[in-house]
C-alpha positions as CSV (number, residue, x, y, z in Angstrom):
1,X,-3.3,8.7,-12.8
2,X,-3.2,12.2,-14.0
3,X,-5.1,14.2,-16.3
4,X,-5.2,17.8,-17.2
5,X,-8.3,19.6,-18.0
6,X,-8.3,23.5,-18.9
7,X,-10.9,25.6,-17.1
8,X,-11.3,29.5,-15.5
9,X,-11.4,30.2,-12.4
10,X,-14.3,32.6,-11.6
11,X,-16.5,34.3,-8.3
12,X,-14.4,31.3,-6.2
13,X,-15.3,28.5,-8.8
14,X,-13.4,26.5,-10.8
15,X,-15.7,25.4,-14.1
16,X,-13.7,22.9,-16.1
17,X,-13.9,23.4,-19.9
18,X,-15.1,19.7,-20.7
19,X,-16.8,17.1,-18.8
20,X,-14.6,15.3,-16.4
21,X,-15.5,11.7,-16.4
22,X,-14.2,8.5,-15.2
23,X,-11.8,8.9,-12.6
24,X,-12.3,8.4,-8.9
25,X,-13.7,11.0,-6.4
26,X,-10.5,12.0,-5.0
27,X,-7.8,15.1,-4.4
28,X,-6.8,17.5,-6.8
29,X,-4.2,20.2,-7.6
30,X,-5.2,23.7,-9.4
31,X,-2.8,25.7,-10.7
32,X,-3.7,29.1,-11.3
33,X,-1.9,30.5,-14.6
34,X,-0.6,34.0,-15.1
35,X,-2.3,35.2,-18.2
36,X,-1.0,37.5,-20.7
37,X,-0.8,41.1,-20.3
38,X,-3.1,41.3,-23.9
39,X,-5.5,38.7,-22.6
40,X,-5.7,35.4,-22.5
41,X,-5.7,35.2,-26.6
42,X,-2.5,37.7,-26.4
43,X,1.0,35.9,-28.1
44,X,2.8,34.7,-24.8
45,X,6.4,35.5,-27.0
46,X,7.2,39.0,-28.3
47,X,8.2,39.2,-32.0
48,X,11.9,39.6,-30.9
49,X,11.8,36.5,-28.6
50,X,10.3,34.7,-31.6
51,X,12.7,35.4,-34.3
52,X,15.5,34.3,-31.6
53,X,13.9,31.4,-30.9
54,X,13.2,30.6,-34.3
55,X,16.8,30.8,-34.7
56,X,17.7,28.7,-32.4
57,X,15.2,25.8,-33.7
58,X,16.6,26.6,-37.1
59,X,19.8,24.0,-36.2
60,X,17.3,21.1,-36.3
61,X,15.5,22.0,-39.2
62,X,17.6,19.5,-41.2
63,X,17.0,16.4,-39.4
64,X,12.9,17.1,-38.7
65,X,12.3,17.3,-42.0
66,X,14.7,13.9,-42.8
67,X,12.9,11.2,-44.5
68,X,11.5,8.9,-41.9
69,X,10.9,11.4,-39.5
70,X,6.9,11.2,-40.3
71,X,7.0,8.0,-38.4
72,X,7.2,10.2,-34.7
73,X,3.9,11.6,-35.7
74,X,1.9,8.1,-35.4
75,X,0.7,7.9,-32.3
């Protein structure tokens, strides 16, 4: 089984950012993320790698917003 639980890495300790219950003692992998050079908060995209990406979803606008399409949203 995996989960994923967000945390920060600080003085050599990894605190996890909600309680992590129910699994067995057992290994683990961390993966250490490269943050943002604004911060952690920062936009990971510039505006120009937004717009182009924007139009590049633009092709399947159509067919998201196709009547039945709501039903992918149940879980």
């Amino acid at each position: 089984m995996f989960k994923t639980v967000a945390g920060t890495f600080k003085s050599g300790v990894v605190r996890f950012g909600e309680p992590v219950t129910g699994l067995p003692e057992g290994p683990v992998l961390v993966t250490f993320l490269e943050q943002s050079p604004g911060g952690p908060h920062a936009p990971v995209l510039t505006p120009e790698q937004i717009a182009d990406l924007r139009g590049k979803l633009a092709a399947w606008e159509e067919d998201w917003n196709a009547p039945g399409m709501e039903a992918y949203d149940e879980p």
